[in-house]
mmCIF file of the C-alpha atoms, coordinates in Angstrom:
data_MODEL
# 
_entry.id   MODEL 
# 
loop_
_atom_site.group_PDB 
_atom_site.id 
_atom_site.type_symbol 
_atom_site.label_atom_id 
_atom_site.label_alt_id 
_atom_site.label_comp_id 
_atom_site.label_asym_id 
_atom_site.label_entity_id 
_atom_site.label_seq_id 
_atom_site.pdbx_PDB_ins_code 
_atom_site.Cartn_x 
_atom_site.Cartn_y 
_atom_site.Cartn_z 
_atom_site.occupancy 
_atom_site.B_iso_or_equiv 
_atom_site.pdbx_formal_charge 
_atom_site.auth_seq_id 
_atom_site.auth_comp_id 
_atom_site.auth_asym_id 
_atom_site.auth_atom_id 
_atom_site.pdbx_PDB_model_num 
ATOM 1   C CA . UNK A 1 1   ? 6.997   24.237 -21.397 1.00 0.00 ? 1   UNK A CA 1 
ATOM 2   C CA . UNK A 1 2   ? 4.324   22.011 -19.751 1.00 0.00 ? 2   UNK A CA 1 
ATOM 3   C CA . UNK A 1 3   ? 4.964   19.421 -17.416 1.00 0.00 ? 3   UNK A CA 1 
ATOM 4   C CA . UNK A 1 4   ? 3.910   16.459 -20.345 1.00 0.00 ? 4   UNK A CA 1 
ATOM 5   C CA . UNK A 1 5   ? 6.133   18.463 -22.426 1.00 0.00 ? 5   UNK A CA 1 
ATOM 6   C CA . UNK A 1 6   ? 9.210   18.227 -20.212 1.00 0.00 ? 6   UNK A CA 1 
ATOM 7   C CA . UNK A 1 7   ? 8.998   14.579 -18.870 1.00 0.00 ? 7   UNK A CA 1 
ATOM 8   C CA . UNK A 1 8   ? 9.137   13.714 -22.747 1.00 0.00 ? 8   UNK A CA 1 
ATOM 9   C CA . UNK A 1 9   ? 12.235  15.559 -23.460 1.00 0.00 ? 9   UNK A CA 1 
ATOM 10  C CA . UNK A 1 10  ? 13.444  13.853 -20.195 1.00 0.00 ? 10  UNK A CA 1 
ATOM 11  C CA . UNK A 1 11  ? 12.838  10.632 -21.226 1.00 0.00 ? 11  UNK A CA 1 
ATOM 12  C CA . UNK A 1 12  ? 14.508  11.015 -24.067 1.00 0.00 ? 12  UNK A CA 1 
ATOM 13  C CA . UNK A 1 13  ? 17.799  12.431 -22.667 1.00 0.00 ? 13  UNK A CA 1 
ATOM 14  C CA . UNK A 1 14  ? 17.715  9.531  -20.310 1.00 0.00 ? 14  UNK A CA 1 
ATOM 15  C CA . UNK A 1 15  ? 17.465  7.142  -22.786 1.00 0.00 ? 15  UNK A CA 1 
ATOM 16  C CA . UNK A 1 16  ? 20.568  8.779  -25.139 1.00 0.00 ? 16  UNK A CA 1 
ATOM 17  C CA . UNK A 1 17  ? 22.567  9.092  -21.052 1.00 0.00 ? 17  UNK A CA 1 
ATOM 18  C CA . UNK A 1 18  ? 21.686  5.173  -20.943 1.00 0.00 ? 18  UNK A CA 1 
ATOM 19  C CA . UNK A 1 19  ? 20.334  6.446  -17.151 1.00 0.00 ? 19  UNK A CA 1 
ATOM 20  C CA . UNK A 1 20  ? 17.653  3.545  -16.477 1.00 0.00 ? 20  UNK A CA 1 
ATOM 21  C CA . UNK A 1 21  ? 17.025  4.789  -13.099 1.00 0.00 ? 21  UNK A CA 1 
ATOM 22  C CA . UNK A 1 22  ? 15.729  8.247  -14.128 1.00 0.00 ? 22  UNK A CA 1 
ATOM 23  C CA . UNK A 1 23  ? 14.367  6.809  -17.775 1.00 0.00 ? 23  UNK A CA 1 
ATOM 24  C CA . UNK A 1 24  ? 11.740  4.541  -15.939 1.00 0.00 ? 24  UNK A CA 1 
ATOM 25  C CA . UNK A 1 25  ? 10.975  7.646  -12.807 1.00 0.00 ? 25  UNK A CA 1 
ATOM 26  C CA . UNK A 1 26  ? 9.890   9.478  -16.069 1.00 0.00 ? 26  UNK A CA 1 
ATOM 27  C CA . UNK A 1 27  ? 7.875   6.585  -17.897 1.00 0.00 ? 27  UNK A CA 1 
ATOM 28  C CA . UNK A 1 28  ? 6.215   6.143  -14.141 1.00 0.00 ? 28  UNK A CA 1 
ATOM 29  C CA . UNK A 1 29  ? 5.639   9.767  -14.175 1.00 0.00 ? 29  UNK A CA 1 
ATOM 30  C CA . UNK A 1 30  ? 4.262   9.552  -17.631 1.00 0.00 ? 30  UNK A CA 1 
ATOM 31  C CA . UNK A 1 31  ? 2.137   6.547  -16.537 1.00 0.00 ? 31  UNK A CA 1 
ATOM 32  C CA . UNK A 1 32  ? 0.098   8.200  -14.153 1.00 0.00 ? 32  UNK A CA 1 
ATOM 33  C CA . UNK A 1 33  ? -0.222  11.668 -16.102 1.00 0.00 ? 33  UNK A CA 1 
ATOM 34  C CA . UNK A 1 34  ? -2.361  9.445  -18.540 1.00 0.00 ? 34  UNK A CA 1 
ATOM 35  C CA . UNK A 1 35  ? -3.581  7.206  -16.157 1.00 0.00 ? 35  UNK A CA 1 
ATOM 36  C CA . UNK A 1 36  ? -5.918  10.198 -15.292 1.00 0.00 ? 36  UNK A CA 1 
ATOM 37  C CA . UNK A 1 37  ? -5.973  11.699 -19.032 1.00 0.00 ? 37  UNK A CA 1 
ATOM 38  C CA . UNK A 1 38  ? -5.216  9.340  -21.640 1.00 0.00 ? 38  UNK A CA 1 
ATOM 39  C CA . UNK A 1 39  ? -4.104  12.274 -23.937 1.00 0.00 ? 39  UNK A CA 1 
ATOM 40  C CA . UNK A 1 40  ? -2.135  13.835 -21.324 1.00 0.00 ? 40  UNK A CA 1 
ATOM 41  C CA . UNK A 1 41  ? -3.329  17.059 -21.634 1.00 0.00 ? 41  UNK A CA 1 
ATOM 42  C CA . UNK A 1 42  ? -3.615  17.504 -17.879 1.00 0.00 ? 42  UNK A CA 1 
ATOM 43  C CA . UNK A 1 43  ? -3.450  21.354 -16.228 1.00 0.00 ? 43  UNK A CA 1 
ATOM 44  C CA . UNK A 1 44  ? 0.289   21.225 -14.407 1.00 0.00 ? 44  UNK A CA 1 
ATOM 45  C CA . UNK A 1 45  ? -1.372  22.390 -11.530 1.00 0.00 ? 45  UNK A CA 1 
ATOM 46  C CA . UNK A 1 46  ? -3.351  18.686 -11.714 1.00 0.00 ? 46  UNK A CA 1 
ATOM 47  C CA . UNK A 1 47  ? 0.169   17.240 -12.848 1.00 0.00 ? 47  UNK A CA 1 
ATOM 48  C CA . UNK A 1 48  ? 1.763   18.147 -9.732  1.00 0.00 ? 48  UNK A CA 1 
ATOM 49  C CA . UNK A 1 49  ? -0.866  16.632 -7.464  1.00 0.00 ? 49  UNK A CA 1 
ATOM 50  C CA . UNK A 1 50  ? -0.221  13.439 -8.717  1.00 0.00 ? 50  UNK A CA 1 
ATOM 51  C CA . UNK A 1 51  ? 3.359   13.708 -8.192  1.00 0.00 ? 51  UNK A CA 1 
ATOM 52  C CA . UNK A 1 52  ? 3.115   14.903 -4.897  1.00 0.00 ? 52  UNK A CA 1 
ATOM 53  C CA . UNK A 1 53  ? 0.692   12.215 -4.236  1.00 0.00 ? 53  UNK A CA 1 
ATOM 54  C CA . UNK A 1 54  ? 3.214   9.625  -6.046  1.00 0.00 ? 54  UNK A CA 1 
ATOM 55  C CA . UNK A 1 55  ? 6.590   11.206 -4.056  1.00 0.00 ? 55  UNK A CA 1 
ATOM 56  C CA . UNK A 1 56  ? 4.158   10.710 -0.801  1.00 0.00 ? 56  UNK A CA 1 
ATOM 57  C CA . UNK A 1 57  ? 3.774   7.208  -1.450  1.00 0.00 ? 57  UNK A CA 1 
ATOM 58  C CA . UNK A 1 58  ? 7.572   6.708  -2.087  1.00 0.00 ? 58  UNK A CA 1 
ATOM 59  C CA . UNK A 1 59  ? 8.718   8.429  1.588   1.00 0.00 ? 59  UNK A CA 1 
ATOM 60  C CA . UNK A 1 60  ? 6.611   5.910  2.326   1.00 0.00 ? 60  UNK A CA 1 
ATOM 61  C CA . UNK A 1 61  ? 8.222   3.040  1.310   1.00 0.00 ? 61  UNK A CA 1 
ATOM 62  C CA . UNK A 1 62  ? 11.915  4.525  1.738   1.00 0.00 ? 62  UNK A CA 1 
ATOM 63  C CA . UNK A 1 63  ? 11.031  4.818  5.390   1.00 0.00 ? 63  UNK A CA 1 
ATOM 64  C CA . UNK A 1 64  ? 9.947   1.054  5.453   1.00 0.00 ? 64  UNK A CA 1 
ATOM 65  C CA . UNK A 1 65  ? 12.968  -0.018 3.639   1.00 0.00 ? 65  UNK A CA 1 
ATOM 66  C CA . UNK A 1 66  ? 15.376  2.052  5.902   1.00 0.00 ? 66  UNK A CA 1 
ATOM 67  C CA . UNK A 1 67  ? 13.632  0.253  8.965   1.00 0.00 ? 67  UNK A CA 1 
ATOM 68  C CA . UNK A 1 68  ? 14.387  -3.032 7.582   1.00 0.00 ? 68  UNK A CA 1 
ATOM 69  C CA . UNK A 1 69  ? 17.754  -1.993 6.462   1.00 0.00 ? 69  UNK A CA 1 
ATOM 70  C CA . UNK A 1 70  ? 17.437  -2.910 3.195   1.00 0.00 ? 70  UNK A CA 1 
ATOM 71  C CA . UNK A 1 71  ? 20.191  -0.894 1.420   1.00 0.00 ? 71  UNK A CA 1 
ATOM 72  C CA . UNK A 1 72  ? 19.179  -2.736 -2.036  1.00 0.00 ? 72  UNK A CA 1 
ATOM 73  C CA . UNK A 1 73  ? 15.544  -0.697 -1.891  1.00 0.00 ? 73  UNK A CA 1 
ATOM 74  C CA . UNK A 1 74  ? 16.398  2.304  -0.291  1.00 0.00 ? 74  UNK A CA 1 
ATOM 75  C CA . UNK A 1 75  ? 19.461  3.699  -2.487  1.00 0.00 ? 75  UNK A CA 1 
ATOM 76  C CA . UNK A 1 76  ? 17.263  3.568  -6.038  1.00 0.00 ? 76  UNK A CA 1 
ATOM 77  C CA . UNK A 1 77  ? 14.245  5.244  -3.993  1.00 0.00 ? 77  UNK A CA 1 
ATOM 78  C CA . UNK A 1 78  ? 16.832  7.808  -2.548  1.00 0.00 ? 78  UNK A CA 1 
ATOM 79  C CA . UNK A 1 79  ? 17.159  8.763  -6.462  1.00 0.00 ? 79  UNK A CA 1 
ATOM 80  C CA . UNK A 1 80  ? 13.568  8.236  -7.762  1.00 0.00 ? 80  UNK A CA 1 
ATOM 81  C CA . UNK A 1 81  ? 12.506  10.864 -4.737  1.00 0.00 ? 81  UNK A CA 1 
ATOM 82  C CA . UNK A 1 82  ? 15.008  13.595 -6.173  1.00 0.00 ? 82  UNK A CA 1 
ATOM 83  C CA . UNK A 1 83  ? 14.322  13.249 -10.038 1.00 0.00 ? 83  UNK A CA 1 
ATOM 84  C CA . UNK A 1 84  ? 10.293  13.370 -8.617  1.00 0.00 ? 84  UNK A CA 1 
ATOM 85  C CA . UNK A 1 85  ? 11.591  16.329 -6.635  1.00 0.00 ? 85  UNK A CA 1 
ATOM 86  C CA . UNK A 1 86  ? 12.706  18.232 -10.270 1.00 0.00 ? 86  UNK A CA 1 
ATOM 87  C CA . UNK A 1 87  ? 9.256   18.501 -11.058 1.00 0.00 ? 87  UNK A CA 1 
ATOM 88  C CA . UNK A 1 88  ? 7.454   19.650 -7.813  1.00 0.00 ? 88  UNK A CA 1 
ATOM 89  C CA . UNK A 1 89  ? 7.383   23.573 -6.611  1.00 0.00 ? 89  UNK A CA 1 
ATOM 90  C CA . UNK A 1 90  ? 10.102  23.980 -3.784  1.00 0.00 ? 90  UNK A CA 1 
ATOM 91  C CA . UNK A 1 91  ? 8.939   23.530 -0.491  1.00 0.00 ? 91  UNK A CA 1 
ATOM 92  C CA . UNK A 1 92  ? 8.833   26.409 1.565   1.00 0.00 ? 92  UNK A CA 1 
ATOM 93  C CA . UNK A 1 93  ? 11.360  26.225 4.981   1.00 0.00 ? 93  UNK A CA 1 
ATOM 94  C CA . UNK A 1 94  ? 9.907   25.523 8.083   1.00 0.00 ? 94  UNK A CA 1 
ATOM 95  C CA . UNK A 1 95  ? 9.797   29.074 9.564   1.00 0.00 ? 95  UNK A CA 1 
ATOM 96  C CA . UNK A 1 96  ? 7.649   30.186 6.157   1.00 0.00 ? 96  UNK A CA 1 
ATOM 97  C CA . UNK A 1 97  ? 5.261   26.845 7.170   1.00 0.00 ? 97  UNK A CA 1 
ATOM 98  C CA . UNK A 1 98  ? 5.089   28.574 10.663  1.00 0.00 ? 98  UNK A CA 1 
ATOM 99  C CA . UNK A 1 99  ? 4.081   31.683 9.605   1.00 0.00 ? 99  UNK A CA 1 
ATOM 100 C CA . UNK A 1 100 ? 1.578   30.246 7.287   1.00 0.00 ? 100 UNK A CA 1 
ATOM 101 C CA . UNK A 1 101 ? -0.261  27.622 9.833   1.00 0.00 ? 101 UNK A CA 1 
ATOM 102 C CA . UNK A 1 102 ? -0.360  30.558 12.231  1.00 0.00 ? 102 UNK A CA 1 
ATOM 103 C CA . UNK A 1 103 ? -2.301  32.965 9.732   1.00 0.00 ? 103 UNK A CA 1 
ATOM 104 C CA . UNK A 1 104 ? -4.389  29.518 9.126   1.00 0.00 ? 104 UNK A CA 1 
ATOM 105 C CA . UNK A 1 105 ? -5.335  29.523 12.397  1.00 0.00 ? 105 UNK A CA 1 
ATOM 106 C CA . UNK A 1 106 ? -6.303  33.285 12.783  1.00 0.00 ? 106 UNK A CA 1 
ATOM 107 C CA . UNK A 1 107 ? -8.461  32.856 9.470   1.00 0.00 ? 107 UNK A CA 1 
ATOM 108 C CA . UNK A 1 108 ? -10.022 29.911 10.471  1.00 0.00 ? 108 UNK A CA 1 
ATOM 109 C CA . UNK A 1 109 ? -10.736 30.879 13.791  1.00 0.00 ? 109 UNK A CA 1 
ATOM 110 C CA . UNK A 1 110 ? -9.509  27.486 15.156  1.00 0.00 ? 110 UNK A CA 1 
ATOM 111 C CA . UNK A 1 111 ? -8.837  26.862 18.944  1.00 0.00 ? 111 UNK A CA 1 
ATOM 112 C CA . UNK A 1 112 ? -8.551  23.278 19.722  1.00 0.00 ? 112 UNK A CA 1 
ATOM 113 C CA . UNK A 1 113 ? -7.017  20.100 17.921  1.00 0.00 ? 113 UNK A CA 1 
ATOM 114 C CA . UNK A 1 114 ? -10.444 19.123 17.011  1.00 0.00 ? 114 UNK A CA 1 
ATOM 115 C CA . UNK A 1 115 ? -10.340 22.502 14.107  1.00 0.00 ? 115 UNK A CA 1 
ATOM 116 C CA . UNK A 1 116 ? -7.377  20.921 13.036  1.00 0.00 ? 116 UNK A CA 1 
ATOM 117 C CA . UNK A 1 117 ? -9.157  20.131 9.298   1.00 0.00 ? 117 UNK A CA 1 
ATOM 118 C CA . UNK A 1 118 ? -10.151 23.364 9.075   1.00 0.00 ? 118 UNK A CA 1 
ATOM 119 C CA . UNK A 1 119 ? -7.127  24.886 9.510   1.00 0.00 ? 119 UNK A CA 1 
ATOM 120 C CA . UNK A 1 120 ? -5.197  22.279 7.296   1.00 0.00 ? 120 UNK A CA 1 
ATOM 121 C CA . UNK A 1 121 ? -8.130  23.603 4.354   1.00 0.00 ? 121 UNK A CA 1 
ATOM 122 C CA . UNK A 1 122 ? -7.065  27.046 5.370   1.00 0.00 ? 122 UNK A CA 1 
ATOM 123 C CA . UNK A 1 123 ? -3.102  26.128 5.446   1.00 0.00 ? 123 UNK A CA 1 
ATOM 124 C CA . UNK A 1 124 ? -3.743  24.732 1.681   1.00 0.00 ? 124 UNK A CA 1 
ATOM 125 C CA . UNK A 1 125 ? -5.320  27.772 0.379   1.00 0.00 ? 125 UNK A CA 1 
ATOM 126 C CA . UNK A 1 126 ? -3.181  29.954 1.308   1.00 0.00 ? 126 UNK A CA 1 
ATOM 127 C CA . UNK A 1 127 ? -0.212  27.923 -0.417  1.00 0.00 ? 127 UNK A CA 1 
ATOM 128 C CA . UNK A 1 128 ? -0.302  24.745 -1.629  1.00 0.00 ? 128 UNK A CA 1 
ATOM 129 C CA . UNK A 1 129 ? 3.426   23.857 -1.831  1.00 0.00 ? 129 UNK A CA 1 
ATOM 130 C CA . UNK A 1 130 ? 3.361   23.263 2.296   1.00 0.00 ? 130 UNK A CA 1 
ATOM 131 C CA . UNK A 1 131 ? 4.492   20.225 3.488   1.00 0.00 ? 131 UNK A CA 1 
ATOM 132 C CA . UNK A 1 132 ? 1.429   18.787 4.884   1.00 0.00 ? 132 UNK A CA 1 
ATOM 133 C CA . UNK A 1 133 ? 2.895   16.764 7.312   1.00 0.00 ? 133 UNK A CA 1 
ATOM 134 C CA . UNK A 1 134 ? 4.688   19.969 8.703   1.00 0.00 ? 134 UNK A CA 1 
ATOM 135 C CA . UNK A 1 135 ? 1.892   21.921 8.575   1.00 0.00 ? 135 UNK A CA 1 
ATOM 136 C CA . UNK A 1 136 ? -0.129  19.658 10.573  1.00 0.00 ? 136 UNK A CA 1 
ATOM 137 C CA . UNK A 1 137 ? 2.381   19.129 13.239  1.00 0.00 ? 137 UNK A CA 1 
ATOM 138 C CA . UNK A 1 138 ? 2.969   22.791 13.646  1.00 0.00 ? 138 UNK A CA 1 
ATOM 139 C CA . UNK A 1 139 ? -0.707  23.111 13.518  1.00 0.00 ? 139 UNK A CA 1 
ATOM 140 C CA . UNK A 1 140 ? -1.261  20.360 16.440  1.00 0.00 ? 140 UNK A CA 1 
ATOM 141 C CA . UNK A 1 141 ? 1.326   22.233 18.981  1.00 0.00 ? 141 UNK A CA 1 
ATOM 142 C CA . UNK A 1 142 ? 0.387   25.540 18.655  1.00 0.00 ? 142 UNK A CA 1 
ATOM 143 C CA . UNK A 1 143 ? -3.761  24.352 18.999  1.00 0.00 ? 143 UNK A CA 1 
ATOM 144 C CA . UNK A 1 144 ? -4.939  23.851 22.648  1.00 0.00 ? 144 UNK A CA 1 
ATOM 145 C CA . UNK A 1 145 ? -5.780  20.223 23.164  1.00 0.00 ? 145 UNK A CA 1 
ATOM 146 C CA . UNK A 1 146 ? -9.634  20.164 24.738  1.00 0.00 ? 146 UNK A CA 1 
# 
């Protein structure tokens, strides 16, 4: 079933469950599908950028509400991040990011922090359900730094 396909049929079981938090994560979801294709017919592959994009953004904002303690912000976002999460690939453990920056960095043939966007290309190639932020981290302590 396609991704369009699925966030319909989710949008309608939300709206029989009466669950307004997860009915209007869907309609956002829906949004930006045809935001970029007004028909919707978007490759999942496409799909999933945007919601990885879109969950990016709402880390984001969690992190900023959990610094201002604002309880009132944070909890909804807490369950908007894991209906998002129900439509992204699973993200690989840490020691599978390892492995995967370190055969970045042998392909790329990277030595210093300043090849760090050349391994990150190399890192997304390979597999693009990494954590980016992970994979740059790892990438920045195992690189020399001159």
């Amino acid at each position: 079933m396609a991704m369009m396909e699925q966030i319909n049929e989710g949008i309608k079981e939300a709206m029989r469950s009466r669950d307004q938090i997860r009915l209007a994560t869907l309609r956002m979801l829906k949004s930006k599908i045809l935001a970029v294709d007004a028909r919707g017919n978007l490759p999942d592959a496409e799909v999933i950028k945007l919601f990885k994009t879109y969950y990016g953004s709402l880390q984001e904002a969690l992190v900023q509400a959990q610094e201002a303690k604002r309880l009132d912000i944070s909890e909804p976002l807490k369950q908007e991040l894991l209906i998002i999460q129900e439509f992204l690939p699973k993200a690989l453990s840490p020691e599978e990011t390892k492995k995967i920056v370190v055969q970045a960095i042998a392909e790329s043939g990277a030595k210093t922090k300043k090849d760090l966007g050349l391994v990150m290309k190399a890192v997304m190639r390979l597999n693009n359900a990494v954590d980016g932020k992970l994979a740059k981290d790892l990438a920045s302590e195992l690189l020399a730094d001159s």
